[in-house]
C-alpha positions in Angstrom: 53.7 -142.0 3.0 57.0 -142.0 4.7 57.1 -144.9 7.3 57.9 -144.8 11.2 61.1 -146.2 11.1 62.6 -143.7 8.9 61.5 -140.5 11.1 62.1 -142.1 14.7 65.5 -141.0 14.5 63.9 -137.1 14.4 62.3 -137.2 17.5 65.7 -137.9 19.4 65.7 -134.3 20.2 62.5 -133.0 20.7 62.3 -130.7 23.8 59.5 -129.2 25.0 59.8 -126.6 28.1 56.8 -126.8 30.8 55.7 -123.3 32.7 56.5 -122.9 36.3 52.4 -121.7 36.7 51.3 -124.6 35.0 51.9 -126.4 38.3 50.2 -123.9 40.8 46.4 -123.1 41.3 44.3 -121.7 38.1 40.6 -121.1 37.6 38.8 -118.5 35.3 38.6 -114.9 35.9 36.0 -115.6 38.3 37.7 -118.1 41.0 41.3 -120.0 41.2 40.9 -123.2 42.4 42.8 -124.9 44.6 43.5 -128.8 44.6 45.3 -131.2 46.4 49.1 -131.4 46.4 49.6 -128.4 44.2 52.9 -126.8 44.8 53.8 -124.7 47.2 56.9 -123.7 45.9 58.9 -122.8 43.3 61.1 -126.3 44.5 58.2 -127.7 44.4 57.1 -126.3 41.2 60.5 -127.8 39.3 60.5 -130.7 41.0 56.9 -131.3 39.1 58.2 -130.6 36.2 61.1 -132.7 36.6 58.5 -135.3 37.0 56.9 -135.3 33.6 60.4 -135.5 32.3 61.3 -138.3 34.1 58.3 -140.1 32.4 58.2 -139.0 29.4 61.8 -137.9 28.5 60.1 -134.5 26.0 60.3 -132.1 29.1 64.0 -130.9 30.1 63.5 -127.5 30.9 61.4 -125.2 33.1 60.3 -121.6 33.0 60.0 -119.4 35.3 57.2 -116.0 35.9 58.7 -113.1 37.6 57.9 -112.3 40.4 55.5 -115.4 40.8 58.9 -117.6 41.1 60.9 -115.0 43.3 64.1 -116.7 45.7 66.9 -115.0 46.9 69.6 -117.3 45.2 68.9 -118.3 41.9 72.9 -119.6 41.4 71.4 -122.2 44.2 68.1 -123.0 42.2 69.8 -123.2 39.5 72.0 -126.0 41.0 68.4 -127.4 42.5 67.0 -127.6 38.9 69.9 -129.5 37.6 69.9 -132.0 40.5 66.2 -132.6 39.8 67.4 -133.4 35.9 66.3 -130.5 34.5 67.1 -126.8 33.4 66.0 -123.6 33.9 64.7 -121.6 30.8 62.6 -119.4 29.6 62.3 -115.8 31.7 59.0 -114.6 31.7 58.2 -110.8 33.1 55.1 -109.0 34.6 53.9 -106.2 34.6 49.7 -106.7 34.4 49.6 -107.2 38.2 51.0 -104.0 39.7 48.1 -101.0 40.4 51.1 -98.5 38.8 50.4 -100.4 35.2 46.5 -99.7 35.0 46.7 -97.7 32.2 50.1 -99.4 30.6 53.3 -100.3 31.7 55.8 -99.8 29.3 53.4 -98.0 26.9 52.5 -95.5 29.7 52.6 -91.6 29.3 54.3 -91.1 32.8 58.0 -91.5 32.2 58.6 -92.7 35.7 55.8 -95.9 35.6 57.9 -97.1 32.2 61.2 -96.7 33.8 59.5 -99.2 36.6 58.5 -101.3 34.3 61.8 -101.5 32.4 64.0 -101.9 35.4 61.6 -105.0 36.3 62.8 -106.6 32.6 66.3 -105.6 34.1 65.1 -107.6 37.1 64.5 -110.1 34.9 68.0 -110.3 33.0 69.8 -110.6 36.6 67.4 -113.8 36.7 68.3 -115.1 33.3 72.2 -114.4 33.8 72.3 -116.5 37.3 70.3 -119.2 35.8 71.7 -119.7 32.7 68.7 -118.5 30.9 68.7 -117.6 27.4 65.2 -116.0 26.7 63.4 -113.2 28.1 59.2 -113.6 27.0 57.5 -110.3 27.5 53.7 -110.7 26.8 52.4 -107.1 27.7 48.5 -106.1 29.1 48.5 -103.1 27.3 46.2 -101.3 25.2 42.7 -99.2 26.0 39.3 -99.9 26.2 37.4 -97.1 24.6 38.1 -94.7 21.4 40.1 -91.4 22.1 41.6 -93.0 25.0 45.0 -93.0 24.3 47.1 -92.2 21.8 47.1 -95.0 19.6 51.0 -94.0 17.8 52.2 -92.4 20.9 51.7 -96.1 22.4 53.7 -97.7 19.9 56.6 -95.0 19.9 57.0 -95.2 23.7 56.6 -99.0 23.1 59.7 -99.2 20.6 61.5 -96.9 23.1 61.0 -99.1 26.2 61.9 -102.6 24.3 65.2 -101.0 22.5 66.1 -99.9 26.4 65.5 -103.5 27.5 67.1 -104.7 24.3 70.6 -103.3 24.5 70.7 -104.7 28.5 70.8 -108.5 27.1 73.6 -110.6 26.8 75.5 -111.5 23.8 73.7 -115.2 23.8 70.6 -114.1 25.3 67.1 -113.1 23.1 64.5 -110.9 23.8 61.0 -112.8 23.0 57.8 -110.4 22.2 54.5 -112.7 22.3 51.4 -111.3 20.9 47.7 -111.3 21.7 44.3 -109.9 20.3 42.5 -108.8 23.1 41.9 -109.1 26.7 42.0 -107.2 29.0 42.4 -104.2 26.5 39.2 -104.5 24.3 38.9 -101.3 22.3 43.3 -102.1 20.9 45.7 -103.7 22.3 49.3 -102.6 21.8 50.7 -106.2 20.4 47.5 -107.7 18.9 49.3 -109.8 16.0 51.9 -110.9 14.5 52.7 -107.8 12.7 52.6 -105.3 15.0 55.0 -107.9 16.9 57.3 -108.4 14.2 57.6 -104.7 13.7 58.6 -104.2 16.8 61.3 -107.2 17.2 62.7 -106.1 13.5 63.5 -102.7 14.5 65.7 -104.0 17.7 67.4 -106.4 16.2 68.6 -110.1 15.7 68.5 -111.1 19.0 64.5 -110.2 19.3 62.1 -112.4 17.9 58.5 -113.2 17.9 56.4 -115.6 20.2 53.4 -117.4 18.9 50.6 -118.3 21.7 48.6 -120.5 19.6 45.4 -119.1 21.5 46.1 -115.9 20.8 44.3 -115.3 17.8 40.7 -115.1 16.3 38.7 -117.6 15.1 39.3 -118.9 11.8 42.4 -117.6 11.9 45.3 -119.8 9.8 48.1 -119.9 12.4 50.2 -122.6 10.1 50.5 -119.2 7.5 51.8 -117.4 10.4 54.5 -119.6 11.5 55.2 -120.2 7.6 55.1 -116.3 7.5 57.9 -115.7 10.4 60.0 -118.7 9.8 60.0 -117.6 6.3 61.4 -113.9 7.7 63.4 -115.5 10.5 61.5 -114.1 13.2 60.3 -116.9 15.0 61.3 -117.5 18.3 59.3 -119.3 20.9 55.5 -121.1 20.6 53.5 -121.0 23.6 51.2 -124.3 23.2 47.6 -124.7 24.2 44.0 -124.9 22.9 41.5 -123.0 22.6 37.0 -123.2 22.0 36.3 -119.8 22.3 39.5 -117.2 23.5 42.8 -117.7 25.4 41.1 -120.5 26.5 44.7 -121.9 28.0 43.0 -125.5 27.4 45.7 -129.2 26.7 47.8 -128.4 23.7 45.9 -130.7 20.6 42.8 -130.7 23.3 40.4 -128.8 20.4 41.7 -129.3 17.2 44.6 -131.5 17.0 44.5 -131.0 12.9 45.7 -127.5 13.8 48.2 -128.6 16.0 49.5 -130.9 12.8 49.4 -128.7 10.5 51.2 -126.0 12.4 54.0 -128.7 13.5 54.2 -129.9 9.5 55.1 -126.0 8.7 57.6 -125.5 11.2 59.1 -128.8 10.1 58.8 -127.9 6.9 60.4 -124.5 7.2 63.4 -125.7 9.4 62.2 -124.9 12.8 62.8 -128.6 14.2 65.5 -130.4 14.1 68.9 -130.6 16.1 69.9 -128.5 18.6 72.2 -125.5 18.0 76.0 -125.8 19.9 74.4 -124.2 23.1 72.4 -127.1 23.8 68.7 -124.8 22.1 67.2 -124.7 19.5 66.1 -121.9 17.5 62.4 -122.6 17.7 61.8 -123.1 21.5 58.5 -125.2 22.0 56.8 -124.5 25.2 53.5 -124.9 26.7 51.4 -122.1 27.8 48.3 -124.0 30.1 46.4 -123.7 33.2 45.3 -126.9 34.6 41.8 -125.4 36.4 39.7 -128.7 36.8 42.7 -131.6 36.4 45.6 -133.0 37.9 48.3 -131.0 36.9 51.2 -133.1 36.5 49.3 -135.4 34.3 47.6 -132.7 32.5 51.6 -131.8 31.7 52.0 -135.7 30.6 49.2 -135.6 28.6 50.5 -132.2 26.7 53.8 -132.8 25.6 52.7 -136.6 24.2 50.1 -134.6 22.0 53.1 -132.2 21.0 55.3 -136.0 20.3 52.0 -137.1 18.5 51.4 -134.6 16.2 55.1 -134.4 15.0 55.3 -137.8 14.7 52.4 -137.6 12.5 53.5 -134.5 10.5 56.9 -136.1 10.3 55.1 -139.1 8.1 54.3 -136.5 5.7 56.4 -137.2 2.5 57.6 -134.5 1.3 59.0 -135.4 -1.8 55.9 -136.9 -3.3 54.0 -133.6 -2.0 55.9 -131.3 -4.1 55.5 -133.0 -7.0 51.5 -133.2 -6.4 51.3 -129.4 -5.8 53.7 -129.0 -8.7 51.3 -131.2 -11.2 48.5 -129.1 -9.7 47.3 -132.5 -8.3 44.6 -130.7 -5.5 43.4 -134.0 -4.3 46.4 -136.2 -4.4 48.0 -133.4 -2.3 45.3 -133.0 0.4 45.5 -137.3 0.5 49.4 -137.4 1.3 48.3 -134.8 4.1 45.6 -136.4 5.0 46.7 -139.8 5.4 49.9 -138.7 7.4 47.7 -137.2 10.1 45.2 -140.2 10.2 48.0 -142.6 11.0 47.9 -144.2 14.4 51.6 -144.0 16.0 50.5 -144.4 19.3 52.0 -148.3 19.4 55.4 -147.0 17.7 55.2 -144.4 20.0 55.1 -146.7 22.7 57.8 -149.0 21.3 59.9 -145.8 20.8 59.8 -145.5 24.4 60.5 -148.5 26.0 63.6 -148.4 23.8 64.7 -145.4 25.5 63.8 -146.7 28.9 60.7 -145.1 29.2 57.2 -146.4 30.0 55.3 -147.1 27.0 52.2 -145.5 28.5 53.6 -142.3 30.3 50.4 -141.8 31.6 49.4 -144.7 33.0 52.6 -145.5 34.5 52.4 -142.5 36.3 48.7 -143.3 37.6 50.3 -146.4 38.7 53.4 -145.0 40.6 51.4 -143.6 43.2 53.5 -140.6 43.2 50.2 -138.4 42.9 48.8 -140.0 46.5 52.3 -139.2 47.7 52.4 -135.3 47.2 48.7 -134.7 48.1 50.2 -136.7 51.6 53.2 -134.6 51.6 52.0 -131.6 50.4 49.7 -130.2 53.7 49.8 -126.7 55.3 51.7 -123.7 53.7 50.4 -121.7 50.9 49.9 -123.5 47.4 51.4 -121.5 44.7 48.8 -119.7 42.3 48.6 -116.4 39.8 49.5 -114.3 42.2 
């Protein structure tokens, strides 16, 4: 098994971008719950973030949910973002919260509700070219509940239509990110259940479209390592949205239900060249962000406590020696194969985690330095009167 010293190096560049809403009031579908010193705004929202980079050094960058994170300048938060040490990232749309989309947004029969629903994305590219950004994540509520309902290839030719519209309106540097999901709150289809019907639709616009994997988006049993092996293979992998999951889109801490999963899907993007150094523009090509909803915890630390599991698990699948695997799958070796995986992910890096850290000037316990800092007390003090952010 490779050792820690020779993979530290690797982690230099990790980046891992935290969602505006993952800092506002969350709940189920039955009540959002609201909890002391929860943001009111987006300021307060990036400043948040800002705060589990500070501490941990994985988090530089911040998305944003139109029109959940609406200003009139964004040149100016743009500047605020920066002054708070981080960035602003990915642009995520909406259009599953507007009466007009009840039946589909961009998918819809009525030409006039799709050309709403495009000129939002355009919306959305104004955003992305004051703040810098360079992707725009459309995850669409689309689909139909009950057979006959709609017209199942009509959908996916007005769907095509729509996206290419969007499509040609980016910038030369910016991409267009389609995410994916089985069900909910379609049940009978939904538009962009998988993968496949995702990749389908990104490969027909272009280069500059790619594919996003929500790790809870998908049924159980599923083998989500094959799919990112399967698009980094194609080069059609753009963006992970990270979370757990027991049952459905559970939007549960990243590693939370099965941190095996969460190794072996970090070992395959390793392994197929979706980690390492940064491109010139400061990205990488794989952006690693996390998709959660902190319902019944603090949500700063719940943010702490995600992107160490993301450090954790690459760590871990870092340790994997890959030289001595090949050759064990290549002898047809079954067991010495599994063992070299195995005994990666049972290795305990927590202390050279910790060392890694204080190196870097870091606390070696990100977590319990922040416990300790008081800075919790000091924004459920600050943070009285005015409307906490939430899904809405």
């Amino acid at each position: 098994m490779t050792d820690f010293a020779q993979v530290a190096a690797q982690l230099e560049g990790q980046a891992i971008e935290l969602p505006s809403w993952a800092f506002g009031n969350s709940g189920t579908r039955f009540k959002v719950f609201g909890s002391p010193g929860t943001a009111r705004t987006v300021e307060e929202k990036i400043a948040d973030a800002a705060t589990v980079h500070r501490f941990t050094g994985l988090a530089p960058s911040v998305a944003l949910h139109i029109p959940w994170d609406l200003v009139d300048d964004y040149v100016a938060l743009r500047r605020y973002a920066e002054d708070q040490g981080v960035r602003l990232g990915t642009i995520n749309s909406n259009t599953f919260q507007d009466d007009d989309y009840k039946l589909g947004a961009l998918t819809h029969t009525d030409a006039k509700i799709r050309q709403k629903a495009i000129d939002h994305h355009f919306e959305c590219i104004d955003v992305m070219d004051a703040t810098g950004s360079r992707d725009l994540k459309i995850w669409l509520a689309e689909g139909s509940n009950y057979p006959g309902q709609a017209d199942l290839r009509g959908r996916q030719d007005r769907l095509h239509e729509s996206l290419s519209t969007i499509y040609d309106r980016l910038g030369e540097d910016q991409r267009l990110v389609l995410e994916y999901k089985f069900f909910e709150p379609a049940f009978y289809h939904t538009d962009v259940p998988d993968w496949g019907t995702s990749y389908v639709q990104v490969a027909a616009l272009g280069d500059r479209a790619v594919v996003c994997l929500d790790t809870g988006h998908h049924a159980p049993g599923t083998n989500i390592e094959f799919i990112v092996m399967q698009l980094l293979r194609l080069g059609k992998l753009g963006s992970f949205d990270f979370n757990s999951r027991f049952y459905a889109d559970d939007d549960l801490i990243v590693g939370a239900a099965d941190p095996f999963q969460l190794f072996r899907i970090l070992f395959e993007v390793i392994r197929g060249g979706g980690y390492g150094p940064a491109n010139p523009d400061g990205h990488s090509d794989v952006a690693f962000m996390l998709d959660q909803c902190h319902n019944i915890e603090a949500k700063i630390p719940g943010q702490i406590r995600s992107v160490l599991n993301v450090q954790e698990m690459t760590a871990r699948a870092l340790l994997v020696d890959r030289d001595a695997l090949t050759a064990a799958q290549e002898a047809g070796d079954v067991l010495a194969a599994n063992e070299l995986f195995m005994d990666a992910f049972s290795t305990d890096v927590r202390a050279d985690l910790a060392a890694w850290r204080e190196e870097r000037g870091l606390p070696a316990n990100p977590m319990r330095a922040y416990a300790e800092s008081g800075h919790q007390q000091q924004i459920e003090a600050d943070r009285i009167g005015g409307t906490q952010a939430g899904w809405n």
